[in-house]
C-alpha positions in Angstrom: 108.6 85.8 120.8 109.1 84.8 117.3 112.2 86.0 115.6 110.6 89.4 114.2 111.9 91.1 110.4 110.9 95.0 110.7 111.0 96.8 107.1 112.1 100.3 107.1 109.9 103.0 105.3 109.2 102.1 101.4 107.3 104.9 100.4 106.5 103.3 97.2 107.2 103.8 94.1 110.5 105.2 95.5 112.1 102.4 97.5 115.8 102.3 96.5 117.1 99.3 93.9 118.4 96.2 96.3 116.2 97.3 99.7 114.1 94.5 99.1 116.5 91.7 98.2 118.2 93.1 101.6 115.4 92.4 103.2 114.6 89.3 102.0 118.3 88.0 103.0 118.1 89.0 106.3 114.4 87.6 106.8 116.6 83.9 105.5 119.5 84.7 107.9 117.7 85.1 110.9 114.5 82.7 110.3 112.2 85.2 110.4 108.8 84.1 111.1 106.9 87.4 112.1 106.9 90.2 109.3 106.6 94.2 110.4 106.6 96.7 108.1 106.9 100.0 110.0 104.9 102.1 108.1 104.7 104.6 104.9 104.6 101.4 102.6 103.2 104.6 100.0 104.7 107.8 99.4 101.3 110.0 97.9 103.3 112.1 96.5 100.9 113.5 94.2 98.8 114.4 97.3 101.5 115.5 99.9 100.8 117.9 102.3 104.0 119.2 101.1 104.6 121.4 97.5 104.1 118.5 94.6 106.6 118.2 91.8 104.1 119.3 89.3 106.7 117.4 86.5 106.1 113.7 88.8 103.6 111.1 88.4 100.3 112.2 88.4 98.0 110.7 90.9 96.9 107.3 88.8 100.0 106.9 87.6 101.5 107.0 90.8 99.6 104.4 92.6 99.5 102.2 89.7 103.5 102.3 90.2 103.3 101.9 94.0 100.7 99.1 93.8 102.7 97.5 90.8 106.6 97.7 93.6 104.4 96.3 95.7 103.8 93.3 94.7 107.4 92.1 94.7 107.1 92.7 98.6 103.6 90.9 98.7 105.2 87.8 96.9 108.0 87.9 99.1 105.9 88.4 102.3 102.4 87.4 101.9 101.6 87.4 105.4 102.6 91.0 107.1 101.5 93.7 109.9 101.8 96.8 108.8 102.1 100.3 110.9 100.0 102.7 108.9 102.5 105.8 108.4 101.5 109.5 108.0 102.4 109.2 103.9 99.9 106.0 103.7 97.1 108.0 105.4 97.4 111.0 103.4 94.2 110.5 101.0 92.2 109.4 104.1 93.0 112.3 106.3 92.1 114.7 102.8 88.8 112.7 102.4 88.0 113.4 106.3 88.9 117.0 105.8 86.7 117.7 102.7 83.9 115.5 104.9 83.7 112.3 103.0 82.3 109.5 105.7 84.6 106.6 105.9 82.4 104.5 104.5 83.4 105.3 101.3 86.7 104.8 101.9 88.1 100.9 100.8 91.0 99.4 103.4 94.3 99.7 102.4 95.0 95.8 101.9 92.1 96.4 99.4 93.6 99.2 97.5 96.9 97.9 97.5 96.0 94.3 96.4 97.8 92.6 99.5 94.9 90.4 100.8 96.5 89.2 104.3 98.1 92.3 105.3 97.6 93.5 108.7 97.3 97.2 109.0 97.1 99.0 112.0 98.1 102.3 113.8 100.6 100.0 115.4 101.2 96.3 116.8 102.6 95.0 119.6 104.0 91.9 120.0 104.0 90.5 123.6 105.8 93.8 125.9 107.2 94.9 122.3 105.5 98.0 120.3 105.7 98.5 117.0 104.6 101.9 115.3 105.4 104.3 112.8 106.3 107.1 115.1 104.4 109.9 113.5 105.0 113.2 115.0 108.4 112.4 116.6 111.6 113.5 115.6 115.4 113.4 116.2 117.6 110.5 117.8 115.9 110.1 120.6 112.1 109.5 118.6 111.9 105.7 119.3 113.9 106.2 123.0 111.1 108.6 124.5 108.2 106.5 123.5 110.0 103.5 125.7 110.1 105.9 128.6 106.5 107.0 128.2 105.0 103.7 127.7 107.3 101.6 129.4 107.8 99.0 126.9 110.2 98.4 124.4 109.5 100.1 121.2 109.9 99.9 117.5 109.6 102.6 114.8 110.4 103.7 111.5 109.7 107.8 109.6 112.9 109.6 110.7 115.1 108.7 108.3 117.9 109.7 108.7 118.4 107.6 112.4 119.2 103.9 112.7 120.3 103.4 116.2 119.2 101.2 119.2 119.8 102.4 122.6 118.7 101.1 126.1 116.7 103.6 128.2 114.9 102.7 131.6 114.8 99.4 132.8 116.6 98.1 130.3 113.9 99.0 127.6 115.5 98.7 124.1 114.7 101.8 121.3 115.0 100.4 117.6 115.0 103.3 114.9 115.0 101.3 111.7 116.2 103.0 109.1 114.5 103.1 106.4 114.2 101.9 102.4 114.0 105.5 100.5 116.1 106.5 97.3 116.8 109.8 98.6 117.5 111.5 95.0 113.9 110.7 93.8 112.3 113.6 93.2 109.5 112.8 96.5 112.2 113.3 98.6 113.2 116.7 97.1 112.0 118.4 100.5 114.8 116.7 102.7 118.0 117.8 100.0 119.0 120.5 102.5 119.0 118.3 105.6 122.8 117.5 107.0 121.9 114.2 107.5 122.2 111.3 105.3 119.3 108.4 104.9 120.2 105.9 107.1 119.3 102.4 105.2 118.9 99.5 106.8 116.1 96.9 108.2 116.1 95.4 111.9 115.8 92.3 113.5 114.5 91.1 116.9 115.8 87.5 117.6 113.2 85.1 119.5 116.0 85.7 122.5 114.2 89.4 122.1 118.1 90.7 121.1 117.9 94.0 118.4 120.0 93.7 116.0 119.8 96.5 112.5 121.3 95.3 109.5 122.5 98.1 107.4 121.8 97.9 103.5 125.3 97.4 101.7 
């Protein structure tokens, strides 16, 4: 296995000041050849299935933001495999609700103007899965998901866990972490939680060895 960078949630255009320098140090560090970011590269704000701030971006303005933060990661990793989040499928999920075909629908690498970009509902990387992890919650997210598909796994959307525990036979759980400025105002819906954001990227050497790398 290639020495593997995974990149924390984003949600674009709230990624916190410094998360991408971080993670373009520790791709350096640790020769990095394989790129994973685990999903919700985009917040949506604007279209959350949550209350929207009705004060925030509206909905151009918001992805014009997103797509413009993106590009710094782009130029910094122009050849990625992406985990498509619940926050990056948001407009596609309200477009199959309302009954629009999919053929209407443009890819995301499209949208986004990252020609190259790999997106899928998840990756995996020789016995190594990578995935958002949609519908889990709690510490143990990323641990149960090794036990029920007996493979080491990979994923990002709690944020408030960073941890990597060993479950089975000897099956290593990575919760990344993740990239969000928790006092923008798209985060508003976590302020009560007693839980901090846990920010940090991960690694997995080619000796297939986790190792997370808290942001500083």
């Amino acid at each position: 296995m290639r020495s593997t960078l995974i990149i924390g949630d984003i949600h674009e255009p709230f990624c916190i000041d410094g998360y991408l320098e971080h993670c373009i140090e520790a791709q350096k560090k640790y020769k990095c050849k394989e790129i994973i970011f685990i999903g919700d590269v985009i917040d949506s704000h604007y279209s959350s299935f949550h209350n929207s701030d009705p004060d925030g971006f509206g909905a151009g303005e918001e992805l014009d933001r997103a797509i413009n933060k993106i590009q710094g990661w782009y130029k910094a990793f122009p050849k990625a495999k992406i985990c498509i989040g619940n926050h990056d499928a948001i407009v596609r999920r309200k477009a199959f609700d309302s009954g629009i075909s999919a053929r209407w629908i443009r890819d995301y690498d499209e949208v986004l103007g990252v020609e190259g970009w790999d997106f899928k509902e998840h990756h995996k990387i020789e016995d190594v899965l990578f995935v958002h992890g949609t519908g889990t919650s709690g510490r143990n997210g990323a641990a149960n998901k090794a036990l029920q598909f007996g493979c080491h796994v990979v994923q990002g959307h709690i944020h408030t866990e960073a941890s990597i525990t060993y479950v089975g036979q000897n099956l290593f759980a990575m919760q990344t972490g993740c990239g969000v400025d928790r006092k923008s105002y798209a985060m508003a819906y976590s302020k009560h939680f007693s839980k901090t954001y846990k920010l940090s990227c991960g690694v997995i050497t080619k000796d297939k060895i986790p190792i997370l790398l808290p942001l500083k």
